[in-house]
C-alpha positions in Angstrom: 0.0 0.0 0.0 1.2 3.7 -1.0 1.8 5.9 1.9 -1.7 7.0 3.7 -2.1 8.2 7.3 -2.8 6.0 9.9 -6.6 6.9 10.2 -6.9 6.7 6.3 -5.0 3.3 6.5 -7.8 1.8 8.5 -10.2 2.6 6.4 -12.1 0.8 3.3 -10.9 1.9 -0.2 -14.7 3.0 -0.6 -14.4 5.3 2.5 -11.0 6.2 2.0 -12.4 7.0 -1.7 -14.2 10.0 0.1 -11.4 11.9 1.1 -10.0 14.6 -0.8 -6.6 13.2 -1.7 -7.3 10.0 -2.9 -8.6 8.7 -6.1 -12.1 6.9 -7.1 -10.3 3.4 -5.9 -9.0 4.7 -2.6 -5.4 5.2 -3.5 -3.1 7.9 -2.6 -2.8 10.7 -5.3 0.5 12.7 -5.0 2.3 15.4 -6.8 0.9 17.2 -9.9 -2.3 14.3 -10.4 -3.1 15.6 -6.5 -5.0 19.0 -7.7 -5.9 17.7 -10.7 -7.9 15.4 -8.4 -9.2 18.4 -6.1 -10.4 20.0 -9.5 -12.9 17.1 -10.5 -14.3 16.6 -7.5 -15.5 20.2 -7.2 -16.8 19.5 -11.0 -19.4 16.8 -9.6 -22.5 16.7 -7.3 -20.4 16.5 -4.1 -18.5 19.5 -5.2 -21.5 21.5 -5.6 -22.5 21.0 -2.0 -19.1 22.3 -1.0 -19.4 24.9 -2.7 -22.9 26.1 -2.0 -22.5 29.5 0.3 -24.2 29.4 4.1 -25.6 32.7 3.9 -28.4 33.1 3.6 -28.6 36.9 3.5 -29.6 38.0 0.4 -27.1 40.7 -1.3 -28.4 44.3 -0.3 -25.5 47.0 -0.6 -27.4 48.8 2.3 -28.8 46.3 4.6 -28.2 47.4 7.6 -25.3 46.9 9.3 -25.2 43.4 11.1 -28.1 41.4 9.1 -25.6 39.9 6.2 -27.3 41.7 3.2 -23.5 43.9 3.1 -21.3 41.4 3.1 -23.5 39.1 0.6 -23.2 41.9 -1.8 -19.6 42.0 -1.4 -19.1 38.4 -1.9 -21.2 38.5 -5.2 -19.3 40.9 -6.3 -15.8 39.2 -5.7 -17.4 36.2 -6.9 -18.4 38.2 -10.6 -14.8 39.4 -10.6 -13.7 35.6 -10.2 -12.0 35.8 -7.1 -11.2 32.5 -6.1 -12.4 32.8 -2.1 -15.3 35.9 -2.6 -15.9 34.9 1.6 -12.3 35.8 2.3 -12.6 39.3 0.2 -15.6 40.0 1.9 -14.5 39.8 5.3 -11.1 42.0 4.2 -13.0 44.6 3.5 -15.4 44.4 6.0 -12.2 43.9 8.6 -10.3 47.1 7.0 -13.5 49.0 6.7 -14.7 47.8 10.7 -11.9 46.8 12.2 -11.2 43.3 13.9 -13.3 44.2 16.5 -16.4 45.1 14.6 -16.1 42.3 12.4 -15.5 39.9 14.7 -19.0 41.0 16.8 -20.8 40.8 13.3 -19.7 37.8 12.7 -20.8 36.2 15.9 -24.5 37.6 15.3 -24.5 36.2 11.9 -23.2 32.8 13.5 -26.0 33.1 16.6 -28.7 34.1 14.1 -28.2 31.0 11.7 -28.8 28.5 14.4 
């Protein structure tokens, strides 16, 4: 067997199939194969679940402050311009416009609110 980690060793190919570094028959992928991988997964059902978004604000440029609609717009926005993270844009801007502290209180109330 190819080098796998211990937990991943344990497992059935089928399981171990799952995982995002191994191939449709459970083996290891390395080196350049390894995001080529990655890339086909996110092609498939399974990858559109991953990359389906949590919020569930929709995008409103002036929501008010705290409710999501901002930083929804934001992301769409990154996500038009092809950014490859439009979450991780969002929350710069919202961080240099806010500061940590701010954004990190939003945050939490958009966390509390979705349960």
């Amino acid at each position: 067997m190819a080098h796998t980690t211990k937990a991943a060793a344990k497992m059935s190919p089928q399981a171990r199939a799952k995982l995002p570094h191994y191939d449709a028959q459970g083996k290891p992928v390395r080196g350049a194969r390894r995001s080529q991988v990655a890339a086909e997964r996110m092609k498939g059902a399974r990858g559109k679940a991953m990359r389906s978004t949590k919020s569930k604000a929709k995008p409103n440029p002036k929501a008010p402050l705290g409710q999501g609609g901002r930083f929804a717009a934001v992301k769409a926005k990154a996500a038009r311009a092809g950014a490859r993270n439009p979450a991780a844009v969002a929350a710069a801007v919202g961080r240099k416009k806010y500061g940590a502290k701010k954004m990190a209180q939003l945050a939490a109330k958009g966390r509390k609110a979705a349960r």
